[in-house]
C-alpha positions in Angstrom: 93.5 45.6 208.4 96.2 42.7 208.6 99.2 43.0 205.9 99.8 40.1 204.3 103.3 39.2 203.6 105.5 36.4 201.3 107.2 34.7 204.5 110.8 33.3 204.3 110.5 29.6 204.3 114.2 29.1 204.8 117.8 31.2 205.6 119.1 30.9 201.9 115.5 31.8 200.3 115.2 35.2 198.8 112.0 34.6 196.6 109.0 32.3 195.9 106.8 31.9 192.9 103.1 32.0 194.1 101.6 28.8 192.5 97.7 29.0 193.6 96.0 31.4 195.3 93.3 29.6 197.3 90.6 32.0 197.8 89.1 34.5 195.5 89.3 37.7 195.6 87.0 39.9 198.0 86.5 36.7 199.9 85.8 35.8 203.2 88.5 33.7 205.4 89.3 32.7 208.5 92.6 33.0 210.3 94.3 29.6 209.9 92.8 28.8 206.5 94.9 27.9 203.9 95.1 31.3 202.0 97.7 30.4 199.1 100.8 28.4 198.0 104.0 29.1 197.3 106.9 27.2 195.6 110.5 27.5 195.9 114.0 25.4 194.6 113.6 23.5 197.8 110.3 23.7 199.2 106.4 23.6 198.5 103.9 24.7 200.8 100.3 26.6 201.7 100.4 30.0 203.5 97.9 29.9 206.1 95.5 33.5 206.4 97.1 35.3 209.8 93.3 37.3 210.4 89.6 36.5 210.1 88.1 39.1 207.5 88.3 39.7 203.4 91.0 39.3 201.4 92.0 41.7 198.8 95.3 40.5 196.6 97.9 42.6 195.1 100.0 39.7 193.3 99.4 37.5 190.6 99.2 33.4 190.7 101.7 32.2 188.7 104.7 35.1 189.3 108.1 34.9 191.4 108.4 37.7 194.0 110.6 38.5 196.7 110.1 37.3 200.5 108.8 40.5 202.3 106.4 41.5 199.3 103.1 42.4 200.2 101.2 40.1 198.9 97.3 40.7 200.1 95.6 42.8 202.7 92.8 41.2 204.8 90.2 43.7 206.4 
């Protein structure tokens, strides 16, 4: 199983709001493919999956959360 974390895009960036989540649920992805996209005051950009396998999420499209947060767990 591979943690998926909200990376820290840049030094003064405590959070992100996660604007589309790319895959579905219980999918299958590849490591490299564009898992989701986040969005914050100074930057926009897709999160890339860090493992092959399925993704389960544990956030919501649409919400702000803090850099760190788990955000899915591929297995």
């Amino acid at each position: 199983m591979t943690d998926v974390r909200l990376p820290k895009p840049g030094d003064a960036i405590t959070e992100a709001e996660i604007t589309q989540l790319l895959v579905e649920d219980g999918a299958t992805v590849s490591e490299g493919d564009p898992l989701y996209s986040i969005a914050t005051d100074k930057v926009e950009m897709d999160i890339e999956a860090p493992a092959s396998g399925t993704v389960s999420w544990k956030i919501e499209e649409g919400r702000t959360y803090d850099i760190g947060v788990l955000v899915a767990v591929i297995s």
